[in-house]
C-alpha positions as CSV (number, residue, x, y, z in Angstrom):
1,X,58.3,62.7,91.5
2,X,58.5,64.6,88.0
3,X,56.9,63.9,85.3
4,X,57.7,63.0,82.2
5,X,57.0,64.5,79.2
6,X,54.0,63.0,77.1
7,X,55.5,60.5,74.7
8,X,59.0,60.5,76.0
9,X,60.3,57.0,77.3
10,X,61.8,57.3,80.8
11,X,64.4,56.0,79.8
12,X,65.2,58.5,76.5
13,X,63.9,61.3,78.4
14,X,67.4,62.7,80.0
15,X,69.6,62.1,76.4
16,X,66.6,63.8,74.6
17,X,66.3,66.7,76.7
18,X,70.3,67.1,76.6
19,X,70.3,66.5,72.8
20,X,67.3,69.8,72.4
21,X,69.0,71.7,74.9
22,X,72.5,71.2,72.8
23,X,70.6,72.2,69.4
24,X,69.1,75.0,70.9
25,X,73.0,76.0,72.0
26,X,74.1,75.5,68.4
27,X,71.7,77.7,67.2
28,X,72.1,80.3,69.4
29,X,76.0,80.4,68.8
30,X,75.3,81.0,65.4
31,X,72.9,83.8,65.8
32,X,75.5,85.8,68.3
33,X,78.4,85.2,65.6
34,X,76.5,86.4,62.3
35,X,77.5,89.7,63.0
36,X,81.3,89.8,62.9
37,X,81.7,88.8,59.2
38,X,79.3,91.1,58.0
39,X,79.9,94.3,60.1
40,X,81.1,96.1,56.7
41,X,78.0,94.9,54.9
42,X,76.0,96.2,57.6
43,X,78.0,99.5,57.9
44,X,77.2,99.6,54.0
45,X,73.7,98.9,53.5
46,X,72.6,101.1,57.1
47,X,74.9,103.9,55.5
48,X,76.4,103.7,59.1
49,X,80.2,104.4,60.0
50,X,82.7,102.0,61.3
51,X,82.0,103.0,64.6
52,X,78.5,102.8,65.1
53,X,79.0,99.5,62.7
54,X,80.9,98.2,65.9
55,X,77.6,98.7,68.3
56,X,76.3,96.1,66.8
57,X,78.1,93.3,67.8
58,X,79.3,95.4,71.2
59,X,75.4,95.7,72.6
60,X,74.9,92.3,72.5
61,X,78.2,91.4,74.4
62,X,77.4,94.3,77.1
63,X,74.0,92.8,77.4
64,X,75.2,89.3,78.0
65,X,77.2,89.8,80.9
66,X,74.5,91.5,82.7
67,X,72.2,89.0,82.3
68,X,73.6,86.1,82.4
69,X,74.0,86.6,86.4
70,X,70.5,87.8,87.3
71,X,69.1,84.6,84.7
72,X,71.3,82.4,86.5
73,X,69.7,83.2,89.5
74,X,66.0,83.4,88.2
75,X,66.7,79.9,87.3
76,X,68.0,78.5,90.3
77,X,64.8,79.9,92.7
78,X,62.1,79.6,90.1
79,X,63.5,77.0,87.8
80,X,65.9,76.6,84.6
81,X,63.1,75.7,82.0
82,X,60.5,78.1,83.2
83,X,62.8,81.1,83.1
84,X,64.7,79.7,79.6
85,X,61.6,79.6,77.9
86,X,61.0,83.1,78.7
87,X,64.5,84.6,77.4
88,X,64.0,82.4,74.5
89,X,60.5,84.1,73.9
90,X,63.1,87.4,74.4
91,X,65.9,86.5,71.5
92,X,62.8,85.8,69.3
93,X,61.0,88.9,69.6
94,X,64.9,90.5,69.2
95,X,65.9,88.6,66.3
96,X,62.4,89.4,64.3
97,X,63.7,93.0,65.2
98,X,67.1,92.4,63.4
99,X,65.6,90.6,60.7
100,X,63.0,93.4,59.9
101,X,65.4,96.3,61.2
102,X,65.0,99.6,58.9
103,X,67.7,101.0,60.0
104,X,70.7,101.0,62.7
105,X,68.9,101.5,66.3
106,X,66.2,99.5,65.6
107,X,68.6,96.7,64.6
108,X,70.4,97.6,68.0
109,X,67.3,97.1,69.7
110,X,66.9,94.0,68.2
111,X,70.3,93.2,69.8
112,X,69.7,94.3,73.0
113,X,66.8,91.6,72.9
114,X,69.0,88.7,71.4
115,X,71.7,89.4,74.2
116,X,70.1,88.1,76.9
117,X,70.6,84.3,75.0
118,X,74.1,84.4,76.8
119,X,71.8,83.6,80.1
120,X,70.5,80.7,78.3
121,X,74.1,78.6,79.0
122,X,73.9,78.8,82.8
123,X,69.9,77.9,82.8
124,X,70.9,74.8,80.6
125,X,73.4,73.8,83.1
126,X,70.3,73.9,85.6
127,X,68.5,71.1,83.7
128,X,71.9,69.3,82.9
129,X,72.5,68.9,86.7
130,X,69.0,68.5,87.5
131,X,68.2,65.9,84.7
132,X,71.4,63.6,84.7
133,X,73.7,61.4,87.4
134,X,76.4,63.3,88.9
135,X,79.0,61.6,86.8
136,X,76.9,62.3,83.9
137,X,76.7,66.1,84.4
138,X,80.6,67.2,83.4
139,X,80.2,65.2,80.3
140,X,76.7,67.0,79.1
141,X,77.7,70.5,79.9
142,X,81.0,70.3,78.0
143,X,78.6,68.8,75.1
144,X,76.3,72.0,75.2
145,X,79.5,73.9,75.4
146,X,80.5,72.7,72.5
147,X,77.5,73.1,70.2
148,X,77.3,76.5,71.2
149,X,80.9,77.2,70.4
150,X,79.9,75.1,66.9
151,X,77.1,76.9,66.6
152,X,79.6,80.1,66.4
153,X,81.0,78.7,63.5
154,X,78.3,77.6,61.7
155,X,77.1,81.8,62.5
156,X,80.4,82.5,60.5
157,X,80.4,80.2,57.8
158,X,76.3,81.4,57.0
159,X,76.4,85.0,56.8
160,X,77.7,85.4,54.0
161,X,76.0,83.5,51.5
162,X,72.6,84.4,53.2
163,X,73.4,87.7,53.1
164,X,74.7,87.4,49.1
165,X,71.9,85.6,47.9
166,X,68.8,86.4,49.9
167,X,69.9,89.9,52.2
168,X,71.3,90.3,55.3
169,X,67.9,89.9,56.8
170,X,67.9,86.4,56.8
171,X,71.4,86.4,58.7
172,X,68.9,87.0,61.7
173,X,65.9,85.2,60.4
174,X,67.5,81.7,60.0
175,X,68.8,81.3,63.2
176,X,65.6,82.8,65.2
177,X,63.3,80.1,63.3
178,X,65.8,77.7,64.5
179,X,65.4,78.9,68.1
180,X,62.1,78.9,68.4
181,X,61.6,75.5,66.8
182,X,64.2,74.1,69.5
183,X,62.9,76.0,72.2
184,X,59.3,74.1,71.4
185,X,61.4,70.9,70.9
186,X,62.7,71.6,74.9
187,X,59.6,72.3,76.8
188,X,58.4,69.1,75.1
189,X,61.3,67.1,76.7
190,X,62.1,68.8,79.5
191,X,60.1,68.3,82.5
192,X,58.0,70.9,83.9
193,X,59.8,72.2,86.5
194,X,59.2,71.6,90.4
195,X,56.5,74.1,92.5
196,X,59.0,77.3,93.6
197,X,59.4,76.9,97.3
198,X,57.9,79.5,99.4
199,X,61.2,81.5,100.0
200,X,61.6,82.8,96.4
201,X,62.0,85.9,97.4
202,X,64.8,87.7,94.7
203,X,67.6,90.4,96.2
204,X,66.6,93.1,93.8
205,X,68.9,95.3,95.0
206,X,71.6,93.2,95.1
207,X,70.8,92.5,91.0
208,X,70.5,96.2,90.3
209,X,74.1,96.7,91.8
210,X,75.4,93.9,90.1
211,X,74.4,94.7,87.0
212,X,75.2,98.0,86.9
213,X,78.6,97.2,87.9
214,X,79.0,94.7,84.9
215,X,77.2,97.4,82.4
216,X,79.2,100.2,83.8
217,X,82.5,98.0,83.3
218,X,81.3,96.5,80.1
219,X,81.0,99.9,78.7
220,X,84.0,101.2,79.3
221,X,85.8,98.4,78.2
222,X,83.4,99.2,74.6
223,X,84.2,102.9,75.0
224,X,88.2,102.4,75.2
225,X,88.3,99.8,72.5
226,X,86.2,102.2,70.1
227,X,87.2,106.1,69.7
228,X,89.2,105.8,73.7
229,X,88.9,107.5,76.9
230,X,90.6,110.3,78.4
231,X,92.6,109.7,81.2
232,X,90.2,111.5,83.4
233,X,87.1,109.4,82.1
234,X,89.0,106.1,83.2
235,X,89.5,107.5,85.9
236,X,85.4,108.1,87.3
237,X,84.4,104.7,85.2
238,X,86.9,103.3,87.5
239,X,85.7,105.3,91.0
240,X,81.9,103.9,89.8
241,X,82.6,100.2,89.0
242,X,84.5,100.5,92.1
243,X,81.6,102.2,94.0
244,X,78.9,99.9,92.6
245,X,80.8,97.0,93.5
246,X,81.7,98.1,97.1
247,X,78.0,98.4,97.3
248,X,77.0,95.3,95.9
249,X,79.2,93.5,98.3
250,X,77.4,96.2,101.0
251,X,74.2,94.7,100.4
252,X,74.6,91.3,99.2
253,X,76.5,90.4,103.4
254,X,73.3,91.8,104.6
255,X,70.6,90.4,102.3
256,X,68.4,87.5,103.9
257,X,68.2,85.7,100.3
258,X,71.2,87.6,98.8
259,X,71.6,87.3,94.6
260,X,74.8,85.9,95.4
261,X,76.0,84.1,98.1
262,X,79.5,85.8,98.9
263,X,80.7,82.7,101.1
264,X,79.9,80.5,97.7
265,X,82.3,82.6,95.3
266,X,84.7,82.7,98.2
267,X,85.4,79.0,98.3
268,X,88.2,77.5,96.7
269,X,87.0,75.9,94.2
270,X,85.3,79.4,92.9
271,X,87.4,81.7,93.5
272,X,90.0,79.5,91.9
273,X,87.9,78.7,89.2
274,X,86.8,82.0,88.2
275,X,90.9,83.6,88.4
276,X,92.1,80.9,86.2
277,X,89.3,80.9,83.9
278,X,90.1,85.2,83.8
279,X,93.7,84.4,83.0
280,X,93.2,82.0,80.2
281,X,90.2,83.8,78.4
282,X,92.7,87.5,78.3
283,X,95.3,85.6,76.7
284,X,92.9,83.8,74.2
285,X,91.2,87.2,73.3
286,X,94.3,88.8,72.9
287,X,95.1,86.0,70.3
288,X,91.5,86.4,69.0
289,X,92.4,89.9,68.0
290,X,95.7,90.2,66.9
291,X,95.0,86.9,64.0
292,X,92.7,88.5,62.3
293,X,94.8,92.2,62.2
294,X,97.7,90.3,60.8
295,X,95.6,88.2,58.3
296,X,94.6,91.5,56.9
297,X,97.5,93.2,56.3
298,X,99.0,93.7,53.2
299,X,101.1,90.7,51.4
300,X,103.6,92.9,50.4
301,X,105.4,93.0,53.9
302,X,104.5,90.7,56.8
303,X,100.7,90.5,56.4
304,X,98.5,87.9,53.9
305,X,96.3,90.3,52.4
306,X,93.3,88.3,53.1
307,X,89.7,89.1,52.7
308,X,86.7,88.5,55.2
309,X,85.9,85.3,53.7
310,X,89.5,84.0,53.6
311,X,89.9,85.0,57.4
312,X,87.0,83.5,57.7
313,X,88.3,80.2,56.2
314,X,91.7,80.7,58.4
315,X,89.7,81.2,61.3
316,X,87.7,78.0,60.9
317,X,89.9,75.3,61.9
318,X,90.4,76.9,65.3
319,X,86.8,77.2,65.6
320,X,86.4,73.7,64.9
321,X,89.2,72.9,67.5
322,X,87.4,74.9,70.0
323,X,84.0,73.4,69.5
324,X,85.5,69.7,69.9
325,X,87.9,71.0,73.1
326,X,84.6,72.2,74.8
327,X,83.2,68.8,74.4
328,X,86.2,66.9,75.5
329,X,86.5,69.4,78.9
330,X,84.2,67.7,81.0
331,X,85.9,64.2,79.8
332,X,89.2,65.2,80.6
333,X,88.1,66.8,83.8
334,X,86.6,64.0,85.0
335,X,89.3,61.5,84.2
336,X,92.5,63.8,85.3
337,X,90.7,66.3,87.6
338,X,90.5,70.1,86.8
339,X,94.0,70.6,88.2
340,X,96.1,68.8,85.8
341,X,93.2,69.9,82.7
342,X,94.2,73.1,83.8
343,X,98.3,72.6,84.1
344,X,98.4,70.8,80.2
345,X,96.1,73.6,79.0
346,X,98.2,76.6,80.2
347,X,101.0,75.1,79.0
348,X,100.4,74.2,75.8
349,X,98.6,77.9,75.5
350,X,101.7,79.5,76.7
351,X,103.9,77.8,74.8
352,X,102.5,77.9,71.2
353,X,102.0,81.9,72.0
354,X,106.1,82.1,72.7
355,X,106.5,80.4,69.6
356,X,104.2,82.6,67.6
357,X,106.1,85.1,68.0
358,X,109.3,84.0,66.8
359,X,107.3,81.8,63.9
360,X,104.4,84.0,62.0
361,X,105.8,83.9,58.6
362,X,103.8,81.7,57.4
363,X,99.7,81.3,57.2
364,X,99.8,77.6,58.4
365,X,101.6,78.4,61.6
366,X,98.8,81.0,62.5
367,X,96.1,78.8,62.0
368,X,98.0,75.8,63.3
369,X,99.2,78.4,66.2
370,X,94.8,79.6,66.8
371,X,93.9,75.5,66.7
372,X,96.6,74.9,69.6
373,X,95.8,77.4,71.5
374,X,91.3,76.8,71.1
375,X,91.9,73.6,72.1
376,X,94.0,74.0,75.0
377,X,91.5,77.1,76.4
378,X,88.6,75.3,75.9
379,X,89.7,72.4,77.4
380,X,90.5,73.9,80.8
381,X,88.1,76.4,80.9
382,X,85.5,73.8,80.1
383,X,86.8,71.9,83.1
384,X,87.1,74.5,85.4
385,X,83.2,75.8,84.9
386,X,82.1,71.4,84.4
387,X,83.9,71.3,87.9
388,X,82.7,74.4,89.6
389,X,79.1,73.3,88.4
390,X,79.0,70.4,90.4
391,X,81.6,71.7,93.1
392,X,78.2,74.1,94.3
393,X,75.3,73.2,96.0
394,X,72.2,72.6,93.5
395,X,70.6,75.4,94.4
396,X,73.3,78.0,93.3
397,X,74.2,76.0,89.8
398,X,72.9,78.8,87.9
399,X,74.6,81.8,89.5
400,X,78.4,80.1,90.0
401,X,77.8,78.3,86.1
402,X,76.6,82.4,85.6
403,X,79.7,83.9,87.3
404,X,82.3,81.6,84.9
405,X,80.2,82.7,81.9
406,X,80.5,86.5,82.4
407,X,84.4,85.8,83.4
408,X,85.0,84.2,80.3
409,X,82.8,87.2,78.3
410,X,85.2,90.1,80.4
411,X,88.0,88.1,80.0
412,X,87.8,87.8,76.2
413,X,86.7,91.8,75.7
414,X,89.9,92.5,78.0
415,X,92.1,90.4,76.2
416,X,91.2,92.5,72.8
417,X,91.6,95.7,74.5
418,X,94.8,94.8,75.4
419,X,95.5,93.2,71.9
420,X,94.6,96.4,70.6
421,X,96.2,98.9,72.8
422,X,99.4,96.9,71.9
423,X,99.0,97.3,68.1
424,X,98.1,100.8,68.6
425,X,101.3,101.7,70.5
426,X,103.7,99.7,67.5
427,X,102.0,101.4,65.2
428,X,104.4,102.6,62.2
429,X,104.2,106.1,60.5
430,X,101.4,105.0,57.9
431,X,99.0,104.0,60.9
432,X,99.9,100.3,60.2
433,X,100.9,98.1,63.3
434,X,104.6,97.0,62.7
435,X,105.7,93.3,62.6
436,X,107.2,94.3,66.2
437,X,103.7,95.3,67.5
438,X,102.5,91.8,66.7
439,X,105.6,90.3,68.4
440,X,104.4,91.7,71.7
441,X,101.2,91.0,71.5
442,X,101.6,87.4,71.1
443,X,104.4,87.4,73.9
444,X,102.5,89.5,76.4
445,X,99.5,86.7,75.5
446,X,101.8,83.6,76.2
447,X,103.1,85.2,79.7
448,X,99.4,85.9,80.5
449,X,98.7,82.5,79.9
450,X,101.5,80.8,82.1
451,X,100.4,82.9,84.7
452,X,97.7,80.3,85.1
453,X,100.4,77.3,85.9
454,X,101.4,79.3,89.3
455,X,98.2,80.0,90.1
456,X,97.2,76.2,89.9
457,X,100.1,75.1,92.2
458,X,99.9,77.6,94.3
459,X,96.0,77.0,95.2
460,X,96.1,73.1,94.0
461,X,93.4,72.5,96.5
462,X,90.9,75.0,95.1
463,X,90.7,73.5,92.2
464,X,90.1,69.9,93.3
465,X,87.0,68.3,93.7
């Protein structure tokens, strides 16, 4: 029998521990998100160029998807509050780096550090399952969800003023006190967790592989959405993540205790989970891209002419929508099932896309248009990770809840690649995207999106639990 934390009611104990672990979500999301709206302050006071401005906020994306997998696993052989504690102890030390960064690679350092808080989601999933009732568990994971999607817009909303009134040091600073104040608030109501057993032993080699493939294919995606790649260079990034994975795979069927189990992510309700949840985060990135391009185009054609902070302030009902949709996927998965979630939230996705791109003239059916289409995505793939999380077996909660995450960070990071690629090829003769550029991109997005609603019928019984 655990025990409980010193002063904690039994009975208060699990809605206390969910309630830190949430905060500590929200203030997380809010560190990762400082960055965006003040990349040309940064570029400004670093004396940095656009480019290298763009590092910033590309390191700690590259660095999440690698880790989130190996953390996921830490967590499910040695436990999720052990090894949370530890990467929280990590995104301190990183943002203290940020917050007293001289100059540009020490702030990317400081980065590098604060990237490994995307590992933090699937180790909180760990203590959801392990803490709560089964029927409990969808409801509590689409609740951390959401604060951490929250917490993205709370990132947004404080950078600037912080960074107007104080310095942009404190865009850093605030969050990371927050952290580490939660953090303490979680190991005081989170119980200890359970002696390892014996066979702890971690595939190393199978994590190496794994990560390199995700860094390797990380980068690239980086690389070609920054100054591009040559034909050629695709070419060998695509030979090595090829490689890397094939090896991966190599080792992982013939590892005793392998990083990941290859029969789990070939189950239905994985694999399933994991294509859909690809599908659905390309089309929202896509989206996620092109609104803030047109936003910022002149008002005297078919752009608004806005400024960061009025993007911003565009922007902020679909975050909003997005942070309540996360909340409401476990909910809606539990009382329809993922399959329908999943059916009503391609749909709608697909739909308000199509009609984006016939209807753009106007800034309310943007925002409207980015508030459909958050709350339809988050819904289903809040559903389809809140399902696949309890689909598992305990022991491998961390690495499948770890697998979704890094889907949903490529997925995204593909889905501006291709946003941009598209704007890029309609560009006019002044360098400006045309209206027609922006037409395609929203199309291509909503035919991405009802790719999903085939998918679901055609492997209906993947997807159930």
């Amino acid at each position: 029998m655990r025990r409980q934390p010193t002063g904690v009611a039994p009975g208060r104990h699990s809605r206390l521990a969910v309630g830190a672990l949430g905060v500590l979500a929200l203030a997380l999301g809010a560190l990762q998100s400082v960055v965006e709206p003040a990349l040309p302050l940064l570029q400004n006071e670093l004396g940095v160029s656009s480019s290298q401005g763009a590092l910033v906020g590309n390191t700690l994306l590259v660095t999440g998807a690698v880790v989130a997998p190996v953390a996921g696993k830490l967590g499910d052989r040695y436990g999720g509050r052990r090894v949370l504690v530890r990467l929280m102890a990590l995104v301190a030390a990183g943002g203290v780096l940020a917050a007293t960064a001289p100059n540009l690679p020490v702030l990317l350092i400081g980065q590098v550090l604060q990237g490994v808080m995307v590992g933090a989601l699937p180790l909180s999933f760990i203590l959801v399952r392990t803490h709560l009732p089964p029927r409990k568990s969808p409801v509590a994971i689409g609740l951390v969800m959401a604060l951490f999607t929250g917490g993205g817009m709370v990132g947004t909303l404080i950078a600037g003023p912080l960074a107007e009134r104080l310095s942009w040091h404190w865009m850093f600073a605030s969050p990371t006190i927050a952290i580490v104040a939660t953090t303490l608030v979680v190991v005081r109501t989170v119980p200890p967790d359970p002696p390892a057993p014996a066979d702890t032993a971690i595939d190393w080699a199978g994590a190496v592989l794994l990560s390199g493939t995700l860094l390797v294919f990380m980068l690239g995606l980086v690389t070609v959405s920054g100054p591009g790649l040559s034909p050629l260079a695709c070419g060998v990034l695509t030979l090595v993540v090829g490689a890397l994975a094939a090896g991966w795979v190599a080792v992982e069927r013939r590892a005793a205790a392998p990083m990941v189990d290859l029969r789990m992510l070939a189950t239905p309700a994985m694999a399933r989970a994991c294509v859909l949840t690809f599908v659905l985060t390309v089309s929202s990135g896509m989206l996620l891209f092109l609104l803030p391009q047109l936003f910022a185009l002149p008002a005297d054609g078919y752009g608004f002419g806005a400024s960061t902070t009025g993007i911003g302030l565009f922007l902020l009902p679909g975050a909003l929508a997005g942070a309540v949709s996360d909340s409401l996927g476990g909910i809606a998965a539990r009382r329809f099932g993922p399959r329908g979630v999943v059916l009503g939230g391609s749909a709608v996705t697909a739909a308000t896309m199509l009609a984006l791109a016939q209807l753009h003239s106007a800034a309310w059916q943007l925002v409207l248009a980015k508030a459909l289409t958050a709350c339809a995505t988050g819904v289903a793939t809040t559903a389809l990770l809140a399902a696949a999380a309890t689909a598992v077996a305990a022991k491998d909660t961390g690495i499948a809840t770890s697998l979704l995450v890094v889907t949903r960070v490529v997925g995204v990071a593909l889905g501006a690649q291709v946003g941009g690629a598209v704007l890029d090829a309609g560009a006019g003769p002044a360098g400006r995207p045309m209206e027609s550029a922006f037409v395609t991109g929203f199309a291509v997005a909503g035919l991405v999106a009802a790719l999903a609603m085939p998918v679901v019928r055609v492997t209906k019984r993947g997807i159930e639990k």
